[in-house]
KEKEMAR-241894 format. One record per residue: residue in three letters; x, y, z of N, C-alpha, C, O in turn. Coordinates in steps of 0.02 Angstrom, whole numbers, plus 50000, padded with zeros to 5 digits. Atoms other than C-alpha are relative to their C-alpha. Example, Ala and Ser with C-alpha at 12.3 -4.5 7.8 and 13.67 -1.06 7.14 Angstrom:
2
ala500454994150000506154977550390500455006050000500975005950033
ser499584994149997506844994750357499615005550037499865011050045
***
This chain:
367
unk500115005649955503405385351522499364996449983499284990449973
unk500835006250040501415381551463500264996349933500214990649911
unk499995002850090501955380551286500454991850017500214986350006
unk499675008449973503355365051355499534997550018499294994449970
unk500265004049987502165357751454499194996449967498824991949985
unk500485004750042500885353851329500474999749934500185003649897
unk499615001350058502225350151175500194992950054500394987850027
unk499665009149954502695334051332499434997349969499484993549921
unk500385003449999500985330351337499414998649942498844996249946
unk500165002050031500685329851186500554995249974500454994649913
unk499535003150045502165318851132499964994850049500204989550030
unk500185007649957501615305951305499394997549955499384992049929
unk500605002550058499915305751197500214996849943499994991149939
unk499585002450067500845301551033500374993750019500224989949973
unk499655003649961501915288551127499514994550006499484988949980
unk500765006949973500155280851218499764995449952499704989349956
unk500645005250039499105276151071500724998549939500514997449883
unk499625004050041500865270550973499984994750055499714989550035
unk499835006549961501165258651112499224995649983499164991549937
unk500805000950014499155254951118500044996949948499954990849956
unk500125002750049499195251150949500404994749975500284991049927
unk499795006350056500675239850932499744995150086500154990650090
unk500205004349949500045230551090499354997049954499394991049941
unk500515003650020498285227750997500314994649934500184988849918
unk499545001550078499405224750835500114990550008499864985249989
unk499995007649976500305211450927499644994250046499774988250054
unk500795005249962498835202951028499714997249926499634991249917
unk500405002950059498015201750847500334993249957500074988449928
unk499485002550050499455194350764499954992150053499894986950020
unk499775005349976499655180650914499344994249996499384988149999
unk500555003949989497865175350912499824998749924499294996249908
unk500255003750064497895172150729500464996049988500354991849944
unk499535006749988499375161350758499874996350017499884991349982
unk499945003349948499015153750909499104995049985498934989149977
unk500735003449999497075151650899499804997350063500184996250110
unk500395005249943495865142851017500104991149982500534989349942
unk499965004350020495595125051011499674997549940499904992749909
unk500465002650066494165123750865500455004349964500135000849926
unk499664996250059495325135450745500724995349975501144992450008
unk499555004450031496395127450609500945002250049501085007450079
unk499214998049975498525126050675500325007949920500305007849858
unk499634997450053499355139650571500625000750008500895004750046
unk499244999150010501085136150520500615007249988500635010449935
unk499544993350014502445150950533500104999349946499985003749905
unk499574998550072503345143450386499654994149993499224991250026
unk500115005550014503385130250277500254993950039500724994950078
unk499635005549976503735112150333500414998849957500435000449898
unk499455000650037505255105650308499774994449955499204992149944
unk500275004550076505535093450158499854994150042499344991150024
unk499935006349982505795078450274499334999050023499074993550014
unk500715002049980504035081050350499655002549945499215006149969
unk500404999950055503235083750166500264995149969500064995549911
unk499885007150016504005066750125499594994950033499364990050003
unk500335004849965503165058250262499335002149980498944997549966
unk500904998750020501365067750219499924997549937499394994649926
unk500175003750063501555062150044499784994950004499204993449989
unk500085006749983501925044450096499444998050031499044993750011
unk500495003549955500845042650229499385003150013499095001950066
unk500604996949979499385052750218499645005549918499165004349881
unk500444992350060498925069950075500425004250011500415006650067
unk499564994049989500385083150037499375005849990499285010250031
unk500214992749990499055095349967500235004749943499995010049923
unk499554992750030500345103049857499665002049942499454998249898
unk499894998350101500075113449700500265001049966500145005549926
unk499675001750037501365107649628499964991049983499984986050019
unk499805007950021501455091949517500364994250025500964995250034
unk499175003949939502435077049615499644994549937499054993549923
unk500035006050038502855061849479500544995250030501144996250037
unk499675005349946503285045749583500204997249972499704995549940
unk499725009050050504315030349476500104998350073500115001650125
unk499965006249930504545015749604500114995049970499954994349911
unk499825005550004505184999849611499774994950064499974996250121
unk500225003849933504364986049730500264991449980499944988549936
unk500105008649972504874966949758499964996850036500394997050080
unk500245004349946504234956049851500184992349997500234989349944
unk499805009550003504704936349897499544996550034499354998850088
unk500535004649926503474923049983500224993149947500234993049885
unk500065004950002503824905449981499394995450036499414996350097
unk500575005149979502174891750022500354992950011500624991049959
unk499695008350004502874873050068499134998250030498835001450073
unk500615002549962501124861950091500374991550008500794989249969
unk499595005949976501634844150182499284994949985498714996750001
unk500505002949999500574828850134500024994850022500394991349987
unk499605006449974500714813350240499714995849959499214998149931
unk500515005350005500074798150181500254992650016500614988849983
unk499815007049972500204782950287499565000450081498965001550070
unk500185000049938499704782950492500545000350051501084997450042
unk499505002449934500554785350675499934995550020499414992350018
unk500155006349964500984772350764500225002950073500535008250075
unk500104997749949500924773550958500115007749996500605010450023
unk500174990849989500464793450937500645003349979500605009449974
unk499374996250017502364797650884500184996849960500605000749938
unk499755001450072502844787750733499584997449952499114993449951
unk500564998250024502314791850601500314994349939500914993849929
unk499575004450062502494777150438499495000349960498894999349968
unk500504999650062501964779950273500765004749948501375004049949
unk499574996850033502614792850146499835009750013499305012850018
unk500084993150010502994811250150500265003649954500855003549938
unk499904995850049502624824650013500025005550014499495006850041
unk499754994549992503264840650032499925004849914500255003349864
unk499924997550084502764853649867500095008150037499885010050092
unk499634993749979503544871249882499965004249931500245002949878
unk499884996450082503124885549748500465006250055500425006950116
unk499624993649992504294901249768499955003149947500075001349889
unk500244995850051503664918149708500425006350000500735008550049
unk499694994649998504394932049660499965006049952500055005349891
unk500754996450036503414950049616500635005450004500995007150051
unk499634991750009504394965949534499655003749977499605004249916
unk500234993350047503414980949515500295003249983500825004250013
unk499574992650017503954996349408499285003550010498824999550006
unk500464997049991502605008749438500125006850005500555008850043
unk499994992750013502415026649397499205004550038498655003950012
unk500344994949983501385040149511499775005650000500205008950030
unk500174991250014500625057449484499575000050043499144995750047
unk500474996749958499815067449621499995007749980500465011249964
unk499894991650008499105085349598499635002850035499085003050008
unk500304994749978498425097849738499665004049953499945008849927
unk500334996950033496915102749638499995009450039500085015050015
unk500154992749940496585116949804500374996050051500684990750040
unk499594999649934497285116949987499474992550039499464991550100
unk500475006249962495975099950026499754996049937499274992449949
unk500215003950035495745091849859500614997449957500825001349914
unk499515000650044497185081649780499654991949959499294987749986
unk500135004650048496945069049624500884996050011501414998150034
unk499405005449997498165052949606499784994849947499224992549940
unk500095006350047498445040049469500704997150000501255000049995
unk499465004949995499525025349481499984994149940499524990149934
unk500075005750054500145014249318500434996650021501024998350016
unk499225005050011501094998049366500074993349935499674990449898
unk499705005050041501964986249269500354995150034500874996450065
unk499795005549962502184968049336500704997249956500864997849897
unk499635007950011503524954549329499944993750049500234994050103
unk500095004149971503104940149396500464991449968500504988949912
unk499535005649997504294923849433499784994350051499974995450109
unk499925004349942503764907349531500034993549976499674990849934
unk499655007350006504694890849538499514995050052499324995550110
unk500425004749937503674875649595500344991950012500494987949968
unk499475007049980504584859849684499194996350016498664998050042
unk500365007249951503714842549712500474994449999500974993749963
unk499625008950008504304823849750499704995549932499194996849900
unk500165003750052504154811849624500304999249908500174996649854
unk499615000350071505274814449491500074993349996500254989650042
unk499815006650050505384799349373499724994650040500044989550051
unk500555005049954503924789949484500485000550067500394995250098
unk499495002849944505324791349639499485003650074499055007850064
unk500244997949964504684794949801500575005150050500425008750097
unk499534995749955506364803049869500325005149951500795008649970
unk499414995550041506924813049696499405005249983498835003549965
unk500474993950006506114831749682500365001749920500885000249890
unk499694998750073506004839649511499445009250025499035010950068
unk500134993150029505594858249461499845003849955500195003549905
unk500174995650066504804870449351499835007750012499455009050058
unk500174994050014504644887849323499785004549957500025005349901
unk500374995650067503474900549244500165008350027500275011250080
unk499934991949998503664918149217499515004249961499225001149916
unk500604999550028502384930549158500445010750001500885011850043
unk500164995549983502474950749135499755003749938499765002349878
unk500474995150048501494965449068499545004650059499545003150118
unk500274995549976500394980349124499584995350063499284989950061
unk500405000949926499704979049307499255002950001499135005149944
unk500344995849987498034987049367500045006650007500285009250057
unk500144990949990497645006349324499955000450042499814994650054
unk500604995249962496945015949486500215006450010500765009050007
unk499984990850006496485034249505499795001250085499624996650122
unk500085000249933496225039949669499955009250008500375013449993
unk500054993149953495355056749758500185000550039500444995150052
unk499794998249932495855063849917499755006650014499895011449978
unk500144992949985494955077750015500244999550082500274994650118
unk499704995849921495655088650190499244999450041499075004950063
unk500554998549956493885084450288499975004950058499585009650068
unk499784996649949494645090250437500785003550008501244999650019
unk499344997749978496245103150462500094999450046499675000350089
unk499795000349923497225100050598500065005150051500205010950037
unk500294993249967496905110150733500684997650067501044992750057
unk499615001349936498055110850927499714991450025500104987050044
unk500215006049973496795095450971499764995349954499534989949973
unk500535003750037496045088650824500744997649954501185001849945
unk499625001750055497215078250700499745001549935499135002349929
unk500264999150054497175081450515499634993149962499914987849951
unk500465006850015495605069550445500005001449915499795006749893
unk499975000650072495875065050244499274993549989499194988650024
unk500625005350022494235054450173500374999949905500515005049873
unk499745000550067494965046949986499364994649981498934992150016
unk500665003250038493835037849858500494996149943500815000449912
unk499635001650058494805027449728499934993049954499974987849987
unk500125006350040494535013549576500454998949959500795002749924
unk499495003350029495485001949513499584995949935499064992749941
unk500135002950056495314995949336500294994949990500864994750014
unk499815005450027495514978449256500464998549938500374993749900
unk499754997650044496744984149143500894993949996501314994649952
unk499735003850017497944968949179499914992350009499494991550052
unk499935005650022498124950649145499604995950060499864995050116
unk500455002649944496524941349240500114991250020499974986649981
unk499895007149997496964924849315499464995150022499474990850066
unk500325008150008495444914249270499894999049933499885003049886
unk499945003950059495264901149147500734998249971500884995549918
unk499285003150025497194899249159500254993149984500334989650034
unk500015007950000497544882049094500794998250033501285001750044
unk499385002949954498854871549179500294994149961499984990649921
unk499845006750045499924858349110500394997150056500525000250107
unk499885004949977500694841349171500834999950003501034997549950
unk499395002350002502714840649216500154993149955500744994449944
unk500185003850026502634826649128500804995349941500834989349928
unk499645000550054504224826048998500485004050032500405010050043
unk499484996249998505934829149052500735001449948500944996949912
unk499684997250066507264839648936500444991749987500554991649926
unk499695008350014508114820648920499744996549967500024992549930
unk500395004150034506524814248866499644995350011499184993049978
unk500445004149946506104802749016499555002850016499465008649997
unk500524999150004504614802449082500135005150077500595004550118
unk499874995349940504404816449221499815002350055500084998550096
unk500425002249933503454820949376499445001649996499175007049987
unk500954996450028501724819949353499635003250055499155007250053
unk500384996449941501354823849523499955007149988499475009950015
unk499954993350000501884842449467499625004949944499925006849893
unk500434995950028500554852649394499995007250009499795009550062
unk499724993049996501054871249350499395005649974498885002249975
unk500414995450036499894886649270500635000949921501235000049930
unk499955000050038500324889049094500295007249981500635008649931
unk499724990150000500634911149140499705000850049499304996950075
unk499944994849942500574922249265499505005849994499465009549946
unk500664993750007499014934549309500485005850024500945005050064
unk499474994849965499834952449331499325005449988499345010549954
unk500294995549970498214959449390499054994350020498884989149993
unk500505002249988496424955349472499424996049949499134990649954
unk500555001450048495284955049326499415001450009498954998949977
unk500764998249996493854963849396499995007250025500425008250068
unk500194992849979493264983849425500014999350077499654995050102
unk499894998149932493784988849608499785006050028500055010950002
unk500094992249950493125003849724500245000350067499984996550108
unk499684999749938494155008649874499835005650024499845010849991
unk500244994749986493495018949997500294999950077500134995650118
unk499764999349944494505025150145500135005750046499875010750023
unk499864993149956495115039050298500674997450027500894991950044
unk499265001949957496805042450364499955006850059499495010850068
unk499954997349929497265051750517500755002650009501194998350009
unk499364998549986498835061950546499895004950060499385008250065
unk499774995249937499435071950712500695003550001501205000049998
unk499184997649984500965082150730500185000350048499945005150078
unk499894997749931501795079950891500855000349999501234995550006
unk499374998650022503385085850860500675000650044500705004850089
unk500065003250071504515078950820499774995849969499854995549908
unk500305007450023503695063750794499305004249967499035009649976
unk500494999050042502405061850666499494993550012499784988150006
unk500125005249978501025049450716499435001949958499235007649944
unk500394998150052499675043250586499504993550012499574989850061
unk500435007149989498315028850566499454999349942499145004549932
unk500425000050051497205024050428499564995050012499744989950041
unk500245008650018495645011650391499775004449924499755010249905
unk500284999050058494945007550220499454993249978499254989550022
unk500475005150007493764994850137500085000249894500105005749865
unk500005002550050493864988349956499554996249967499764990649978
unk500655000450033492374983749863499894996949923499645000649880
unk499995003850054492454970249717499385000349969498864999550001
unk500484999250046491394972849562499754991649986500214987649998
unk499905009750016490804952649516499915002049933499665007449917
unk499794999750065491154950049339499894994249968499894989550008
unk500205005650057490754937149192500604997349964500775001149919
unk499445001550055492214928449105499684992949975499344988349997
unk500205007850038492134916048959500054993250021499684988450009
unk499915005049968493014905049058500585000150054501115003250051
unk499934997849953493314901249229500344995350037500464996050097
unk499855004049957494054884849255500694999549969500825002549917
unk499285001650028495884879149225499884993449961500414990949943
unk499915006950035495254861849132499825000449924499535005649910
unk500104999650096495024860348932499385000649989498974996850014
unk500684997150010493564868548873499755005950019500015007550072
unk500294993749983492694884348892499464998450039498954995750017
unk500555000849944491734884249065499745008450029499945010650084
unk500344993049984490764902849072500025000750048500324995950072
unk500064999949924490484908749256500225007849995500565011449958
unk499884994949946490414922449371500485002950041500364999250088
unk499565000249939491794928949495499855003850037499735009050008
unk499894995149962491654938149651500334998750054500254995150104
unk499295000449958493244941849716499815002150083499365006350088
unk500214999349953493104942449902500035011650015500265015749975
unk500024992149983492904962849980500784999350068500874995050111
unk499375000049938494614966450097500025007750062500035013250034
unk500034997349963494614976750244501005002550016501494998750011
unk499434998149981496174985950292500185005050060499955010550045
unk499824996849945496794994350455500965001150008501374996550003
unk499185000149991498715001350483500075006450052499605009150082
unk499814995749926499615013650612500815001050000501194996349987
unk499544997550008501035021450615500395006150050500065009450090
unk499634993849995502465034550662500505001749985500964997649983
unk499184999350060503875044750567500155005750048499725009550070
unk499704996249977505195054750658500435005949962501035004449959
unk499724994750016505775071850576500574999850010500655004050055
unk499304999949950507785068650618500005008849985499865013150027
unk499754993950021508185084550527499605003449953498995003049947
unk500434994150080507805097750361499554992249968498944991349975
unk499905002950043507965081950251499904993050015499584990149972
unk500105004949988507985065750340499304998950032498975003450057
unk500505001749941506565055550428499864993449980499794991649921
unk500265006250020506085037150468499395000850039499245005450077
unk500435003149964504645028550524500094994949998500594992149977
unk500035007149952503915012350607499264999849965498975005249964
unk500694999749997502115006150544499784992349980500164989349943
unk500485005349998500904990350545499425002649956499115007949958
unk500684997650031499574987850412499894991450017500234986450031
unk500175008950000498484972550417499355002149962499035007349968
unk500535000850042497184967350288499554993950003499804988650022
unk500535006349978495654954950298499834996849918499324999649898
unk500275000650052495394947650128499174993350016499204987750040
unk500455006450009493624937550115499874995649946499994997449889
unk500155005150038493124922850035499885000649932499455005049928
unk500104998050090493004923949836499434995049998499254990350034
unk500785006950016491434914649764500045002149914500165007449885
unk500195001450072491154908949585499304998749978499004999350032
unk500475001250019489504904949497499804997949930499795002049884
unk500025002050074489134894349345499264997550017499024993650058
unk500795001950034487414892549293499555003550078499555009450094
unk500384999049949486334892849450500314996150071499914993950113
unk499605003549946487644884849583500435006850002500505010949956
unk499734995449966488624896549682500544997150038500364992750077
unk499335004149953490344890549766500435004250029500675009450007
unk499264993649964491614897749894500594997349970500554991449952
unk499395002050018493334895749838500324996850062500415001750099
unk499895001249935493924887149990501035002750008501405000549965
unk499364998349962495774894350070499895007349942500395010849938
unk500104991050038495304911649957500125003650042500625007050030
unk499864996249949495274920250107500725001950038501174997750041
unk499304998449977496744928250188500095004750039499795009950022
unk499634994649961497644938750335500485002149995500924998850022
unk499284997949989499074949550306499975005150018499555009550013
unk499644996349931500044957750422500625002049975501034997749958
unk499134998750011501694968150380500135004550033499655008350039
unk499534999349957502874975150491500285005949958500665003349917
unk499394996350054503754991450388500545003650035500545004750096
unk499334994249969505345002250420500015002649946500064999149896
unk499554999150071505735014450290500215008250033500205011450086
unk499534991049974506535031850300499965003949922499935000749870
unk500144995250059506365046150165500675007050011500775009550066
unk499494997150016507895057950103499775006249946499455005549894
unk500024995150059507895074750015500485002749974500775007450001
unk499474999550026509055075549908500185008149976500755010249986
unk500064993649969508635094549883499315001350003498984996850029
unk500594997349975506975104649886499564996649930498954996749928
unk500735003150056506075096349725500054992049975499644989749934
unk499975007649986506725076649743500314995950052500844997650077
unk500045001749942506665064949871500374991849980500524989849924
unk499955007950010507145045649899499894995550050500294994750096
unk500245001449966506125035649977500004991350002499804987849955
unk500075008450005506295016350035499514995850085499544998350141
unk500245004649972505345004050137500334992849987500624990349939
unk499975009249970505544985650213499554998150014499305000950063
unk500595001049950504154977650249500084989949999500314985849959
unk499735007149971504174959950344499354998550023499075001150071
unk500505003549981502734949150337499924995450073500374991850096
unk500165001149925501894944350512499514992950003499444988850048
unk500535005850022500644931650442500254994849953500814994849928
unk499775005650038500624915950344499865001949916500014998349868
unk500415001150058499704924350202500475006849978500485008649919
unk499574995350043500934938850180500634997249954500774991249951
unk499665001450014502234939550088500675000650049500625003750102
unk499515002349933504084934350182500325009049992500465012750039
unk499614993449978504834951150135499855003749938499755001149883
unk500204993950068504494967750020500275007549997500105012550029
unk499514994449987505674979949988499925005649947500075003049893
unk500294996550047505124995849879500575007750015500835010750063
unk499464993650005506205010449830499565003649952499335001049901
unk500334994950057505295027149751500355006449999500605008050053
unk499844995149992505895043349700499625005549976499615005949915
unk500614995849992504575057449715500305007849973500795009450006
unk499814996550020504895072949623499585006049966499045004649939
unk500564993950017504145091349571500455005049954500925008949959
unk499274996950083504805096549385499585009050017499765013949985
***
């Protein structure tokens, strides 16, 4: 009867500090999950692909694996400027003549991306595009007429602007804190600078008559800035799941630069440029549907300032250099399986200075 009753109590002891121990076990385990509020979120698993489509896009995957982006972007904007010339009469009619000139543009990037998760907060990025550029320009005045429009079109392509681009994890996202990315990135002058473009005179039509002189065209197409760029920005992501909600600013930082020449008229006129500095703010949110799918909704808007030139010891603003654009996007991202994706945007200009519409298709991939 003793010998039983300590063979129990030793097997309630044995029992105690197993329970005991998976109780501390699992207390340990929940609080390195769960955390307080200053401790990073830690994920059970991985995210799915559809929300490592949207972190690519819209923010820093991180990964250490290679991701090589090709893309396709075009964009459309039409300008009409109206010129009266004559006077109203009693405040509503108006007599004289009206000129109406209308260029229509039209921009195809091809562009190739590489990103690489150096560590778990430092990823490198380099982007090479390649322009095509197309814009048709209307005025009145064909064959001296004041009611017959005539037309011309130039076309231009070749390598775009290099840029390389850092990205560091400042802040991991925590239960309260969103994840804070700080990036650093320069853009090289590595395509076709549009000053000193000369322009020629409509002048001669394929008939042989004489043609519209009013219409004065560029001679080619710039398919890049022409001056050293530094971009320096922060983005902002939250997970509130399912929704994915994000927000960025940045600032852009023009090098001023020397070219031989700076004017569009005959002759070599030396000078200065400094392209204005642009400010950028956007905002966003992408919905997780599933594994594989997910769209978003997002607003960017950009401030471009004033450009200034300088020849000799005179200094000049470019006057209408300046610009606001505003675009409107929708796009949605697809995984086709776990190592390529397909990703498209819309984006619908809000301002006068955007373009009218820009539609970009990429497919993001990890060989």
């Amino acid at each position: 009867m003793g010998e039983t009753t300590i063979s129990t109590r030793k097997q309630i002891s044995v029992a105690s500090l197993t329970l005991m121990a998976s109780a501390l076990g699992v207390s340990s385990m929940a609080q390195a999950q769960v955390g307080d509020d200053d401790e990073e979120v830690v994920r059970q698993a991985k995210p799915s692909q559809s929300v490592e489509n949207v972190l690519r896009e819209e923010h820093a995957l991180f990964s250490d694996r290679l991701t090589i982006e090709p893309g396709i972007n075009y964009s459309y904007s039409d300008r009409s400027q109206l010129a009266l010339r004559g006077f109203l009469a009693l405040d509503a009619i108006f007599l004289g003549e009206i000129n109406v000139d209308t260029v229509q543009s039209h921009i195809t990037t091809f562009d190739l991306s590489t990103r690489y998760g150096l560590t778990d907060r430092l990823e490198l990025g380099l982007n090479i595009p390649f322009v095509y550029r197309s814009s048709t320009y209307q005025s009145i005045g064909d064959d001296f007429s004041t009611e017959l429009n005539s037309e011309t079109s130039v076309s231009e392509a070749g390598l775009g602007d290099i840029s390389a681009s850092l990205s560091y994890r400042l802040l991991p996202e925590t239960t309260t804190r969103p994840d804070v990315v700080v990036s650093l990135g320069v853009r090289a002058p590595t395509g076709t600078d549009p000053y000193g473009v000369a322009t020629r005179t409509d002048t001669i039509e394929s008939d042989g008559e004489d043609g519209n002189t009013n219409l004065v065209v560029p001679t080619e197409l710039p398919t890049g800035n022409g001056v050293w760029a530094v971009t320096a920005g922060t983005s902002f992501l939250k997970t509130l799941d399912p929704a994915i909600v994000f927000t960025n600013l940045g600032y852009t930082y023009n090098i001023k630069e020397s070219f031989d020449d700076i004017s569009a008229s005959e002759g070599k006129q030396p000078g200065k440029v400094e392209l204005g500095d642009s400010i950028r703010a956007g905002f966003g949110t992408a919905f997780a549907l599933n594994e594989r799918l997910s769209l978003s909704l997002s607003y960017s808007h950009e401030y471009i300032q004033k450009s200034k030139t300088t020849q000799g010891d005179i200094t000049n603003k470019a006057i209408g250099s300046d610009a606001n654009v505003g675009v409107f996007s929708l796009g949605g991202t697809y995984a086709l399986n776990d190592n390529v994706s397909v990703v498209t945007s819309l984006g619908m200009g809000l301002t006068d200075d955007a373009s009218d519409i820009s539609l970009t298709f990429r497919m993001p991939f990890q060989p």
